[in-house]
Backbone as numpy.savetxt, mean C-alpha at the origin, in Angstrom:
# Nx Ny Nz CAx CAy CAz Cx Cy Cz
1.53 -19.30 -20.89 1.05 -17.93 -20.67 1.33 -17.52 -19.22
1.68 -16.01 -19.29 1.66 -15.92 -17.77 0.96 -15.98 -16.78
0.70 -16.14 -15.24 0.18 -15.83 -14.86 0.09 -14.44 -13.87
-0.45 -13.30 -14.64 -0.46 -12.35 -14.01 -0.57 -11.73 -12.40
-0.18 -10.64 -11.60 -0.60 -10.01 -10.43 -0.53 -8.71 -10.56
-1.15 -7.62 -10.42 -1.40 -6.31 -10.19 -1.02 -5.87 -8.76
-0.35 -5.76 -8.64 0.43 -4.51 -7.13 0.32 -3.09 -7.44
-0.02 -2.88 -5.65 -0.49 -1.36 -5.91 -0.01 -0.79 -4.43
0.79 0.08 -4.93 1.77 0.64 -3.52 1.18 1.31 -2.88
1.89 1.63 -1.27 1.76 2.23 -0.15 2.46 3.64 0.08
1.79 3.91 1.06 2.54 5.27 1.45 4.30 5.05 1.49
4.89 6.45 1.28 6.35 5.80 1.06 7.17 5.85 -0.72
5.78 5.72 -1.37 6.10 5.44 -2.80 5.92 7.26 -3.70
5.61 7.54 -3.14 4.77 9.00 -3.77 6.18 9.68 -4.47
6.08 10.73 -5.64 6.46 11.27 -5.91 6.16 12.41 -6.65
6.57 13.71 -6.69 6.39 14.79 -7.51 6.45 14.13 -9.26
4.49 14.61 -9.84 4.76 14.19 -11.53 4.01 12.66 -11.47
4.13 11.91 -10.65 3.47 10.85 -10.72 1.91 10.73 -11.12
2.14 9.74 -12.15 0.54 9.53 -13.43 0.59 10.74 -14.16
1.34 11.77 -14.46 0.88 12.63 -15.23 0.90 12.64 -17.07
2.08 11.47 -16.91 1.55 11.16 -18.51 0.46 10.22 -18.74
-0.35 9.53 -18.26 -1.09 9.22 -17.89 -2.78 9.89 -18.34
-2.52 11.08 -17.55 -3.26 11.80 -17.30 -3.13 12.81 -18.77
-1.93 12.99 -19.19 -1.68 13.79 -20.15 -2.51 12.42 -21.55
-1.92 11.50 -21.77 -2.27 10.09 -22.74 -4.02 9.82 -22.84
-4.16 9.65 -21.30 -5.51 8.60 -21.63 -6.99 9.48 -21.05
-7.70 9.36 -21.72 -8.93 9.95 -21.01 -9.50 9.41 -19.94
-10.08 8.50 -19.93 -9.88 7.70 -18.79 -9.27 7.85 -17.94
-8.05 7.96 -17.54 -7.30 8.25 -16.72 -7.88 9.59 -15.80
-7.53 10.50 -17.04 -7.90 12.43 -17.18 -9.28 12.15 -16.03
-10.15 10.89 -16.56 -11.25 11.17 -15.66 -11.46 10.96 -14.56
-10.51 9.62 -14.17 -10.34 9.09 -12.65 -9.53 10.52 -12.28
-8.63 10.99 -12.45 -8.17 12.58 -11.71 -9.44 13.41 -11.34
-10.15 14.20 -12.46 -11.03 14.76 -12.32 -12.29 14.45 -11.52
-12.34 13.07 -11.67 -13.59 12.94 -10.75 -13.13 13.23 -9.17
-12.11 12.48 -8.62 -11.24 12.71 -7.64 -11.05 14.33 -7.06
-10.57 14.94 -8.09 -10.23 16.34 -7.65 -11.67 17.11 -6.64
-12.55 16.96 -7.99 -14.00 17.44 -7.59 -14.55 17.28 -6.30
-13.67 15.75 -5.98 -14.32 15.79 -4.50 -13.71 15.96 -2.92
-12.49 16.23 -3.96 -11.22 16.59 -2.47 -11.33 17.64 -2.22
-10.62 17.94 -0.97 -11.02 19.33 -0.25 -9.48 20.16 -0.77
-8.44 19.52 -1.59 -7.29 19.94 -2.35 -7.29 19.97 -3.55
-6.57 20.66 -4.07 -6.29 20.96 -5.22 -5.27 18.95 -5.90
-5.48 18.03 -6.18 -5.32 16.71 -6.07 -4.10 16.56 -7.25
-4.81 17.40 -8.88 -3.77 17.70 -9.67 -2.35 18.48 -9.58
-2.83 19.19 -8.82 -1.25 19.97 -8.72 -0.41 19.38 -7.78
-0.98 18.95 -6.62 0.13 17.62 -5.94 0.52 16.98 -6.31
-0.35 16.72 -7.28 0.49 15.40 -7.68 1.57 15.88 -9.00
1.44 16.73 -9.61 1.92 16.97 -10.97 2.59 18.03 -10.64
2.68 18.68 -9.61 3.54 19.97 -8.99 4.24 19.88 -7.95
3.76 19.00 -7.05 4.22 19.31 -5.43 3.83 20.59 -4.83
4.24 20.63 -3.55 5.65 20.16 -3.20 5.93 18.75 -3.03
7.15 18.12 -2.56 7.22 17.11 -2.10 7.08 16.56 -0.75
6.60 17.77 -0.04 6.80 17.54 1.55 5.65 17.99 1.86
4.39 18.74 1.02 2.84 18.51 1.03 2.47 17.33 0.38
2.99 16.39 -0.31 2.38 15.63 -1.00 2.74 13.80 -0.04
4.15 14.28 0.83 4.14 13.20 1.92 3.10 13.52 2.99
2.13 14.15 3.36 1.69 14.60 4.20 0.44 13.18 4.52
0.47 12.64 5.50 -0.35 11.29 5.42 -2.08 11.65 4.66
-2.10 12.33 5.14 -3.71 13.00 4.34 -3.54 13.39 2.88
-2.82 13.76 2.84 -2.65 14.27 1.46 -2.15 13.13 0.49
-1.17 12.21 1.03 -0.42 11.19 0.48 -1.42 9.85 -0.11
-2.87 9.64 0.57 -3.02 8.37 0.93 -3.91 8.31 -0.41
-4.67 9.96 -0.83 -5.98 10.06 -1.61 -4.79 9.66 -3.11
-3.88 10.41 -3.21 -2.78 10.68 -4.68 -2.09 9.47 -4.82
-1.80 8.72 -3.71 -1.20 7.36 -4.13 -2.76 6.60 -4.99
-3.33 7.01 -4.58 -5.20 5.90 -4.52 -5.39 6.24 -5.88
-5.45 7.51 -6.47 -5.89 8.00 -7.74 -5.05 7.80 -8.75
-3.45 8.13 -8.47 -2.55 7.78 -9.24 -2.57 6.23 -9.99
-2.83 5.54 -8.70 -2.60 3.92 -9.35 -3.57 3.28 -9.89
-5.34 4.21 -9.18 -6.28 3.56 -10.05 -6.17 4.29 -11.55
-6.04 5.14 -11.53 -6.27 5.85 -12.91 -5.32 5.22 -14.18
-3.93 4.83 -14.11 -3.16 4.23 -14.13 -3.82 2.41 -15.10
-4.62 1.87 -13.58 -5.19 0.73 -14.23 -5.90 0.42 -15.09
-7.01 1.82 -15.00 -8.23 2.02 -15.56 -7.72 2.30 -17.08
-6.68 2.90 -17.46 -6.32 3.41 -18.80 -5.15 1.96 -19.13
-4.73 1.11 -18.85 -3.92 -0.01 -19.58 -5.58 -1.56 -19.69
-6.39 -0.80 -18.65 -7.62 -1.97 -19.23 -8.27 -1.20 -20.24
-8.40 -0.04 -20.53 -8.62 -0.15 -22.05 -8.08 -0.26 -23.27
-7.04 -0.47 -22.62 -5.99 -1.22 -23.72 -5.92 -2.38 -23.72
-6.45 -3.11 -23.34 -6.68 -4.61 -23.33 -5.75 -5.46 -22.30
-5.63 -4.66 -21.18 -4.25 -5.24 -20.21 -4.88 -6.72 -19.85
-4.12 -7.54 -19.68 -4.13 -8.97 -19.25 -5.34 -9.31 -18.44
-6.52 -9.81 -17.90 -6.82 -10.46 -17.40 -5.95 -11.20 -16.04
-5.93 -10.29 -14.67 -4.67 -10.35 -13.68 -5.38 -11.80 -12.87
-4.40 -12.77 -12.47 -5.24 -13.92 -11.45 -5.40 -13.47 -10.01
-4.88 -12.49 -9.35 -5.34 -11.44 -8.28 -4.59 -9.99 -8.49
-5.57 -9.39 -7.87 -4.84 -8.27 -7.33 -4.00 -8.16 -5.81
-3.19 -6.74 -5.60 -2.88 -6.96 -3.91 -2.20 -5.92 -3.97
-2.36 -5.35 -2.30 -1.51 -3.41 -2.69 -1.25 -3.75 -0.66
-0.06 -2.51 -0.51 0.53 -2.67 -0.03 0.12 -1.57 1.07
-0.88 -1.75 2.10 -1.33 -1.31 3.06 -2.52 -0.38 2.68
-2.13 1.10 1.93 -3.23 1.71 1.64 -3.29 1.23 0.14
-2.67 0.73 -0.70 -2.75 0.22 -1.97 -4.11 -1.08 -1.89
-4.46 -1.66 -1.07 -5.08 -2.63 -0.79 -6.72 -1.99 -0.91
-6.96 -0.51 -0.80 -7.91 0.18 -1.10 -7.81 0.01 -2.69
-6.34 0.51 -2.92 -6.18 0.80 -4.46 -6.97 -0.56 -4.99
-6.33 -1.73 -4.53 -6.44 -3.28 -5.76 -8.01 -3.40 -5.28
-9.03 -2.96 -4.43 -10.29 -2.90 -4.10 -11.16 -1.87 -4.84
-10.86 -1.13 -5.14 -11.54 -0.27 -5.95 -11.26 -0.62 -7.62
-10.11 -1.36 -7.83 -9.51 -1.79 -9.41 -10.18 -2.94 -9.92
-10.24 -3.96 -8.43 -11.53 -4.99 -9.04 -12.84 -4.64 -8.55
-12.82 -3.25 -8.98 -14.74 -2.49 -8.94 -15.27 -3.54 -7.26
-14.26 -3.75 -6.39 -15.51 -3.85 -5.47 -16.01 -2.49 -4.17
-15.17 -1.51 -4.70 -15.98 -0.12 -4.61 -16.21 0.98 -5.79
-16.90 2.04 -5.48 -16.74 2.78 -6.81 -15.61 3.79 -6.87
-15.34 4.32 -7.44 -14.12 5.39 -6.97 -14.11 6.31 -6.21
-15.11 6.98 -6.38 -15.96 8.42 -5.60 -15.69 7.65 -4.17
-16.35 6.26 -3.72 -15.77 6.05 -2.66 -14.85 5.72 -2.05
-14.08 4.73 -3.02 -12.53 4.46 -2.52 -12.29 6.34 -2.53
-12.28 7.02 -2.89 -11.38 8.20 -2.67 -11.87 9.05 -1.39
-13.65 9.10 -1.24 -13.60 9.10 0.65 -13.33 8.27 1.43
-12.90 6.89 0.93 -12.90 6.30 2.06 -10.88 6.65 2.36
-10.48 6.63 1.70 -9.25 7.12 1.60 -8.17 8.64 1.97
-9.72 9.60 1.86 -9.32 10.42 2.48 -9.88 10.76 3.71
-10.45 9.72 4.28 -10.96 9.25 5.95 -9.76 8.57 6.69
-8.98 7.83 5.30 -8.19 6.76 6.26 -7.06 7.60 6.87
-6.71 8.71 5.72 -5.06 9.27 6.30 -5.99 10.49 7.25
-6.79 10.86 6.95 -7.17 12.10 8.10 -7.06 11.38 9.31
-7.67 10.23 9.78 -8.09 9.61 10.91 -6.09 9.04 10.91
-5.54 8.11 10.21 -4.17 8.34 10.64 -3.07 9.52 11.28
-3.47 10.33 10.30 -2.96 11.54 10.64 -3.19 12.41 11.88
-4.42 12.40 12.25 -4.99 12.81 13.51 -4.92 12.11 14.75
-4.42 10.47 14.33 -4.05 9.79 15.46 -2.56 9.47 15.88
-2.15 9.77 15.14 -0.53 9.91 14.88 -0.14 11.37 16.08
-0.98 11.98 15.43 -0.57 13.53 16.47 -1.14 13.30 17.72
-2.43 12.67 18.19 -2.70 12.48 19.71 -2.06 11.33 20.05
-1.47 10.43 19.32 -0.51 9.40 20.01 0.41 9.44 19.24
1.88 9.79 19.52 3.07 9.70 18.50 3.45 8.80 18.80
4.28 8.41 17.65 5.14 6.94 17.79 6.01 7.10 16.77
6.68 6.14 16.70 7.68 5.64 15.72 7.68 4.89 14.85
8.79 4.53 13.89 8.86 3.18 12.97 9.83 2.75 12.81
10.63 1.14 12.67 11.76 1.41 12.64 12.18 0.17 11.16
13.04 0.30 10.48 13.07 -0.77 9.58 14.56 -1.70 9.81
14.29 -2.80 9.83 15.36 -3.76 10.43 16.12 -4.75 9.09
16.95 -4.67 8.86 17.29 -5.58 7.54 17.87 -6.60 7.99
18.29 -7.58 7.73 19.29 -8.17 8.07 19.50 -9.62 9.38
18.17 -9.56 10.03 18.39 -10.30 10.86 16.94 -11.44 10.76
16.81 -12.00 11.16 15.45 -13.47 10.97 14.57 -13.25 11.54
13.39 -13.21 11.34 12.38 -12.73 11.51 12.35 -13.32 13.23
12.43 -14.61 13.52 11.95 -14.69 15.01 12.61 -13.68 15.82
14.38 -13.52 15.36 15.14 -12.47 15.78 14.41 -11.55 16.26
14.04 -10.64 15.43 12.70 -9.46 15.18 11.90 -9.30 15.96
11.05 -10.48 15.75 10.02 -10.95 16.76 10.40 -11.20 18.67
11.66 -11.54 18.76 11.77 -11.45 20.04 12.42 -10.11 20.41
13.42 -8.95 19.85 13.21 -7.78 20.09 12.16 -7.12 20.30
11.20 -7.57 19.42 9.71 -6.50 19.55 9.13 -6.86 20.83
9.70 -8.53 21.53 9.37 -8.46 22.87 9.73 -8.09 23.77
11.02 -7.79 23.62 12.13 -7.42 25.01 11.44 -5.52 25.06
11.17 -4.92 23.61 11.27 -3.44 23.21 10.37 -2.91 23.80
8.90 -3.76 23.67 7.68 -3.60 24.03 7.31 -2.96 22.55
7.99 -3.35 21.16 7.07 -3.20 20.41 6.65 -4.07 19.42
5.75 -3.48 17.96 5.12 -4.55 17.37 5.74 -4.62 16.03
5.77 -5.87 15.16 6.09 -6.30 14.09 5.15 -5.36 13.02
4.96 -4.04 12.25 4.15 -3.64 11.40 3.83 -4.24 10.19
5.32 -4.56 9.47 5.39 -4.77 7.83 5.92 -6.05 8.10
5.77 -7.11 7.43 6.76 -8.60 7.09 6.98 -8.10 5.55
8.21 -7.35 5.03 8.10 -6.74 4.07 8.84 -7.53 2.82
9.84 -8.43 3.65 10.31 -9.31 2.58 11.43 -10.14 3.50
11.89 -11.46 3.25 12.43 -12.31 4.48 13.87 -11.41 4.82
13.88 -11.19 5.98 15.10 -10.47 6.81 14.71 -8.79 6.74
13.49 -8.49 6.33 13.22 -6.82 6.35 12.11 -6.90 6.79
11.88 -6.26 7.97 10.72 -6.39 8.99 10.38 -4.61 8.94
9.53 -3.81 9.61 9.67 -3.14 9.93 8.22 -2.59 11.25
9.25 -2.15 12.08 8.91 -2.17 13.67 8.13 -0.65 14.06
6.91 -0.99 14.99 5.95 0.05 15.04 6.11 0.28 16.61
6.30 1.18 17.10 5.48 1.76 18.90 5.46 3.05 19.19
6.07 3.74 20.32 6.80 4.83 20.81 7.83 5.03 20.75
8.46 6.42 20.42 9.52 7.00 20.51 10.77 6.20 21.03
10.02 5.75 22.59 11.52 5.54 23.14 11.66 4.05 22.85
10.49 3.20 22.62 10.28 1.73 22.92 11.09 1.62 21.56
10.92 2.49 20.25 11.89 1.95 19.16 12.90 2.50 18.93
13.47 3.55 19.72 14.82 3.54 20.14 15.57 2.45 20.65
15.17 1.85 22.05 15.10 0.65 22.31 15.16 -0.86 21.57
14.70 -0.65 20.17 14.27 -2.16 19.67 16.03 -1.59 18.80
15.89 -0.29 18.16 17.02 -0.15 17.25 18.41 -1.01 17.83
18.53 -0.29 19.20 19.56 -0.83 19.87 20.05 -2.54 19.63
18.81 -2.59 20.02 18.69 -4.48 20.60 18.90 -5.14 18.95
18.29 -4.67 18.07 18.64 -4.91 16.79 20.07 -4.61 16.25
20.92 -3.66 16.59 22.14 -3.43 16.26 22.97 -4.10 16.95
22.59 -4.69 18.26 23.40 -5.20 18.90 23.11 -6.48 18.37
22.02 -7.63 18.07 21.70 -8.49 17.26 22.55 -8.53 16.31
23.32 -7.82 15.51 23.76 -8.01 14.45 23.39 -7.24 12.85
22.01 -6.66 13.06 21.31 -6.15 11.48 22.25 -5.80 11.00
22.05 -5.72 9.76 22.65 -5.24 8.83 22.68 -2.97 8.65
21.10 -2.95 9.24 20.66 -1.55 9.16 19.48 -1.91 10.33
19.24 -0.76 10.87 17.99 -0.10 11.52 17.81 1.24 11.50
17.16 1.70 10.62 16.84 2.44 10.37 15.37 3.11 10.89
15.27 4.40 11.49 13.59 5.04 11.92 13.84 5.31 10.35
11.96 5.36 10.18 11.58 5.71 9.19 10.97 7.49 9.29
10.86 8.65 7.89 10.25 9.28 8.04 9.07 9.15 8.17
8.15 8.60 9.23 6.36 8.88 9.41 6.18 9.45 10.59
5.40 9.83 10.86 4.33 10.63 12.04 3.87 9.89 13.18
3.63 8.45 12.42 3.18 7.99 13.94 3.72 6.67 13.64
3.27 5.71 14.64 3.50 4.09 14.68 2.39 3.34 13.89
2.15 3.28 12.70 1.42 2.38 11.74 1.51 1.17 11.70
0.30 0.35 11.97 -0.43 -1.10 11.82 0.03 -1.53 13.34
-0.33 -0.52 14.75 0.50 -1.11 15.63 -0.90 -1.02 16.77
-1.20 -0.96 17.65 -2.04 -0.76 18.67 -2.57 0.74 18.87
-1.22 1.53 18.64 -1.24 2.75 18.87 -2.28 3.55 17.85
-2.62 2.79 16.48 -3.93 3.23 15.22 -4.91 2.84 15.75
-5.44 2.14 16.92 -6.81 2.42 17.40 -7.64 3.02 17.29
-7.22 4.35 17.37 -8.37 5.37 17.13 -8.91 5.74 15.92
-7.67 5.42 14.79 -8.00 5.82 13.34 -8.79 4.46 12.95
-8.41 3.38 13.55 -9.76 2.23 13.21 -10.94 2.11 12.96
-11.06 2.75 15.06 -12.35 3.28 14.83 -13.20 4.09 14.53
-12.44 5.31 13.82 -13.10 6.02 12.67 -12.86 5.36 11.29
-12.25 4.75 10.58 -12.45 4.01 9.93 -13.49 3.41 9.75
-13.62 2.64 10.54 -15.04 2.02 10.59 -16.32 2.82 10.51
-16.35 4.05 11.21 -17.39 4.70 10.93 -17.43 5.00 9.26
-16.35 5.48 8.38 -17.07 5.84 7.06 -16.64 4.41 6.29
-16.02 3.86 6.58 -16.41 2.37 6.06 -18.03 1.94 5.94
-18.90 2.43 7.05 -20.77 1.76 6.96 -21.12 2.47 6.47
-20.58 3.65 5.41 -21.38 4.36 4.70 -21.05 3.86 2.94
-20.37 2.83 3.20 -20.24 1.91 1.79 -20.46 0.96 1.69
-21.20 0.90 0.26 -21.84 -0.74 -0.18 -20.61 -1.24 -1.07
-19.87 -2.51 -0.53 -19.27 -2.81 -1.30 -19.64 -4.32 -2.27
-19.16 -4.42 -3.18 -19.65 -5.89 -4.16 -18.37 -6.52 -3.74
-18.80 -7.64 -4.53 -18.15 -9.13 -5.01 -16.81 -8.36 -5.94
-15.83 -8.56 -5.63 -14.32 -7.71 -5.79 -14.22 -8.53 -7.93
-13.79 -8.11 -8.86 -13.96 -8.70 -9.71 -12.69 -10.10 -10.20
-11.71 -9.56 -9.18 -10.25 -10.26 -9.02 -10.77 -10.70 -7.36
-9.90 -11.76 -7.23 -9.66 -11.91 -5.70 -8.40 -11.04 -5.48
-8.83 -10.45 -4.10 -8.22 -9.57 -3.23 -7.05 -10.34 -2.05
-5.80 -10.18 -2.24 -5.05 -11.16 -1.06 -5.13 -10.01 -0.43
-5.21 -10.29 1.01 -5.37 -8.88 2.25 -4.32 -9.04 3.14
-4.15 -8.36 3.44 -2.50 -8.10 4.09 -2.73 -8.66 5.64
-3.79 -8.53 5.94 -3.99 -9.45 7.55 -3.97 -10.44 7.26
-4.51 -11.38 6.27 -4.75 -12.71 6.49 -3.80 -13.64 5.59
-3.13 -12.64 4.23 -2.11 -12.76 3.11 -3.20 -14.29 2.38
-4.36 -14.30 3.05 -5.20 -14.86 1.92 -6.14 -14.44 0.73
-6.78 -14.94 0.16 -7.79 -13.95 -1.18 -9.37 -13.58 -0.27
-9.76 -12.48 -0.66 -10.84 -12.22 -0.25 -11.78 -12.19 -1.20
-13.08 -12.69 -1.29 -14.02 -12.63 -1.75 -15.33 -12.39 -1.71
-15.51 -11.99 -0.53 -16.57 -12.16 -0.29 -16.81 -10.31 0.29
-17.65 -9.89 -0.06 -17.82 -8.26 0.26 -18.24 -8.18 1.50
-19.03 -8.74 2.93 -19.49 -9.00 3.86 -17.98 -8.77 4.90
-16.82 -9.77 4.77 -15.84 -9.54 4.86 -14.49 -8.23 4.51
-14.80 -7.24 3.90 -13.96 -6.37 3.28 -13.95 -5.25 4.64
-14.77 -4.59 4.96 -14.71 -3.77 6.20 -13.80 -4.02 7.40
-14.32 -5.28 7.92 -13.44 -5.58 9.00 -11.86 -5.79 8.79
-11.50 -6.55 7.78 -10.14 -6.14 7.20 -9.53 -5.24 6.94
-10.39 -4.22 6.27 -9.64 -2.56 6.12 -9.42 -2.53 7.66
-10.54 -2.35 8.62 -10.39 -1.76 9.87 -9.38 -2.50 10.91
-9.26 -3.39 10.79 -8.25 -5.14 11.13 -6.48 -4.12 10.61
-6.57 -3.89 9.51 -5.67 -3.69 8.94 -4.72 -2.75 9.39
-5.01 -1.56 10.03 -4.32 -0.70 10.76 -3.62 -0.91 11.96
-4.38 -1.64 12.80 -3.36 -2.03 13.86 -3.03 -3.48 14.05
-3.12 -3.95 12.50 -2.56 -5.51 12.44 -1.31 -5.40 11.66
-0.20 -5.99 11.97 1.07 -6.33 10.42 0.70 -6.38 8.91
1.24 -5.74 8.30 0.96 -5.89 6.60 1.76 -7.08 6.43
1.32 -8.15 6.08 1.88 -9.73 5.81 2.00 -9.57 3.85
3.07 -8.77 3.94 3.35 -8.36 2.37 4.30 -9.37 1.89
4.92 -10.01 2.66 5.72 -11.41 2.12 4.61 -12.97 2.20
4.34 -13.17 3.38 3.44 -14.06 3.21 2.64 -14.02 2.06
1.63 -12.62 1.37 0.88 -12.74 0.48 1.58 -12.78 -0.69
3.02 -12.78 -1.07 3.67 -12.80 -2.40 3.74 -13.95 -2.32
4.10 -14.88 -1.65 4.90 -16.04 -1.60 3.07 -17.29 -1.58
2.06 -15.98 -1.30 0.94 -17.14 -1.12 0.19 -17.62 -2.95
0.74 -15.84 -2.85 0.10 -15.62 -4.85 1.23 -16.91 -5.82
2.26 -16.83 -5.35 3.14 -17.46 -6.06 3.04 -19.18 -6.17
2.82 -19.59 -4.94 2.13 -20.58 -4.53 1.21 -21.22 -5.74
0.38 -20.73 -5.46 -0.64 -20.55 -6.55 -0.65 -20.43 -8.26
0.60 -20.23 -8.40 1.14 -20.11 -9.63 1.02 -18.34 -10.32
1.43 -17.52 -9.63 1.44 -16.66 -10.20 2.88 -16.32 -11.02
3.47 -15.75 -11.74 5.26 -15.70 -12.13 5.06 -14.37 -12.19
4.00 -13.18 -12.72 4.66 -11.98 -13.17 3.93 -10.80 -12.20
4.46 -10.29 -11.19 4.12 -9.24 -10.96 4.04 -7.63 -11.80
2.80 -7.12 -11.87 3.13 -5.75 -12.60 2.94 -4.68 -11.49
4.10 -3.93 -10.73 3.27 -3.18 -9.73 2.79 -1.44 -10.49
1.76 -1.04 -10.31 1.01 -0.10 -10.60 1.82 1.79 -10.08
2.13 2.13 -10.95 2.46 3.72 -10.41 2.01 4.20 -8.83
2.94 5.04 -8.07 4.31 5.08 -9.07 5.21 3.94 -8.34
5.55 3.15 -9.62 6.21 1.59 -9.36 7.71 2.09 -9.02
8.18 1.11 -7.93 9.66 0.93 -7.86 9.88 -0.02 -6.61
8.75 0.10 -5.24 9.31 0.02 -4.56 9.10 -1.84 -4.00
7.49 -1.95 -4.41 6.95 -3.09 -4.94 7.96 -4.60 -5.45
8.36 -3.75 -6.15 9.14 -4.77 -7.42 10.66 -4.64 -6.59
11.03 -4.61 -6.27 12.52 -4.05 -5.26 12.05 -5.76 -4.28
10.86 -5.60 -3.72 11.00 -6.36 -2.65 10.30 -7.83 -3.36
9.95 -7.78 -4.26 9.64 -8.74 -4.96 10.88 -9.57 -5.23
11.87 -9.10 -5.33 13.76 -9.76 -6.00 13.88 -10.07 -4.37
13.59 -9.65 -3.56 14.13 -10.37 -2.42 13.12 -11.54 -2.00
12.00 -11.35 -2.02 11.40 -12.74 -1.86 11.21 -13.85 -2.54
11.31 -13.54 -3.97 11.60 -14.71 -5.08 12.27 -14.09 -5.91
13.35 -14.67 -6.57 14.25 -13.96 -7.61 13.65 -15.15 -8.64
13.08 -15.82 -8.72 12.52 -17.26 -10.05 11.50 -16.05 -10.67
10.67 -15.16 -10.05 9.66 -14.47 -10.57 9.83 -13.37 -11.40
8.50 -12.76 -12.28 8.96 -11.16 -12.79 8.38 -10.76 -12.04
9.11 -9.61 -12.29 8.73 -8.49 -11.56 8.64 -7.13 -12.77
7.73 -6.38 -12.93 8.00 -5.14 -13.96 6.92 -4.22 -13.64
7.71 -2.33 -13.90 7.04 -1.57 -13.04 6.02 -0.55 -14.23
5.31 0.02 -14.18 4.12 0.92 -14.77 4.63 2.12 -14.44
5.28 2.89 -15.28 4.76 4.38 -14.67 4.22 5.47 -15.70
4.50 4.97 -17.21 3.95 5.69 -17.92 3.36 4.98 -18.71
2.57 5.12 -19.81 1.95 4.67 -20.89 2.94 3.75 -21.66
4.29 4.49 -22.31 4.84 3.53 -22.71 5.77 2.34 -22.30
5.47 2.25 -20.12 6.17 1.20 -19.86 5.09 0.03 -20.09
3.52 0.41 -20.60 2.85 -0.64 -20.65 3.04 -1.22 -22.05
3.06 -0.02 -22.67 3.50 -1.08 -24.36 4.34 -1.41 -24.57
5.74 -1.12 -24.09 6.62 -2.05 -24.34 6.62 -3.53 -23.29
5.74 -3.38 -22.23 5.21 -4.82 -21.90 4.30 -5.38 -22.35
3.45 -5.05 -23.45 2.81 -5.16 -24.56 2.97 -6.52 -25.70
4.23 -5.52 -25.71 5.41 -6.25 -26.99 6.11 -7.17 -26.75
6.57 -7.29 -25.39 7.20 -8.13 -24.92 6.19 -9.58 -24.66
């Protein structure tokens, strides 16, 4: 039998239409939207099922629709009797997602706490700008000693030889260089607003933390691998400081595949809207599955299979 994992993506993944058959299929689903909508200060359905596409990248806007999309998503293949997963794990703000999926928040709050996280990103992004840069191609110490010469920081360990690099403007102009001259394959800036999981999210931390103590969280019903530590979390006492840890620490998104796997996991399922998950899954183990969710019937024909 397999042993299952539930992935649940990050900013980056969004698209116009995403969960809407979903939403159209399952009630459940219909209700994780609706409850959501009710309490956003946006219209939540039509972003997501309308766009635009360039309001719906908007870090505030992006962080609540990735969150709803993928729980709602889960919530309607477990009443279909979906597998019994041996952890969950999501990929920066997805890590809210796989926390609210093993009920160790309720939704109402994963969805303020979520639309705290990109406001407070978003708002710190604009009083401190920065950059991002994505590096393919070269070895991680490589990486690691550019980010020293650059003066910047390692954000994502996203899969072995794809790093991607967080600071200022000019400091990752700077790393691009030193990386092209290294050899990469690509360096690429990314489209974001600011420098994410880097020093420079300080401030969104520590608002973070403030509506983080306005939640009681439980005993997670899956263990949680957390992207700071790429170990399982269990314990609810612990969950705060990690969310808040999490912003200006590296997302250790390879370490925690390779830790689940360890462990005996073989099949990743990543959660709507799936693609990007499972992409980097073939680069860190090609022995594993990998298979993506985006509508109702990609779950029954993994059903059948």
């Amino acid at each position: 039998m397999s042993e299952l994992v539930y992935v649940f993506p990050g900013q980056g993944s969004q698209t116009v239409g995403m969960g809407k058959a979903f939403y159209d299929e399952s009630a459940e689903a219909k209700e994780v939207y609706q409850t959501a909508n009710a309490q956003l200060n946006f219209d939540l359905l039509e972003l997501c099922f309308e766009g635009p596409q360039e309001e719906l990248t908007r870090t505030d806007r992006c962080q609540p629709a990735l969150l709803v999309t993928a729980l709602a998503a889960f919530v309607a293949i477990r009443q279909n009797n979906a597998p019994i997963p041996r952890a969950l794990c999501g990929l920066s703000l997805g890590e809210i997602s796989a926390l609210a999926a093993a009920e160790a928040m309720s939704i109402k709050d994963a969805v303020y706490l979520t639309q705290a996280r990109g406001e407070a990103m978003a708002e710190c992004a604009q009083q401190h700008p920065g950059a991002m840069l994505a590096v393919i191609g070269l070895a991680d110490k490589i990486v690691e000693s550019i980010c020293d010469q650059a003066g910047v920081v390692a954000a994502n360990y996203n899969a072995p030889e794809q790093l991607v690099l967080s600071g200022s403007e000019a400091e990752i102009d700077r790393a691009m260089q030193l990386a092209k001259e290294a050899g990469a394959k690509r360096a690429v800036k990314l489209e974001v607003s600011g420098a994410f999981h880097s020093p420079l999210m300080q401030p969104a931390a520590a608002a973070l933390k403030v509506a983080l103590d306005k939640i009681t969280f439980r005993e997670p019903k899956f263990p949680i691998v957390s992207n700071v530590t790429a170990m399982p979390v269990t314990d609810p006492a612990q969950i705060p400081g990690i969310l808040v840890r999490q912003l200006v620490s590296p997302v250790r998104w390879a370490p925690s595949i390779k830790y689940l796997i360890e462990q005996g996991a073989d099949t990743f399922i990543e959660m709507p809207p799936a693609r990007t998950l499972t992409g980097l899954l073939r680069r860190i183990d090609k022995t594993v599955t990998g298979k993506t969710i985006n509508q109702p019937s990609d779950y029954e024909a993994l059903s059948a299979s």
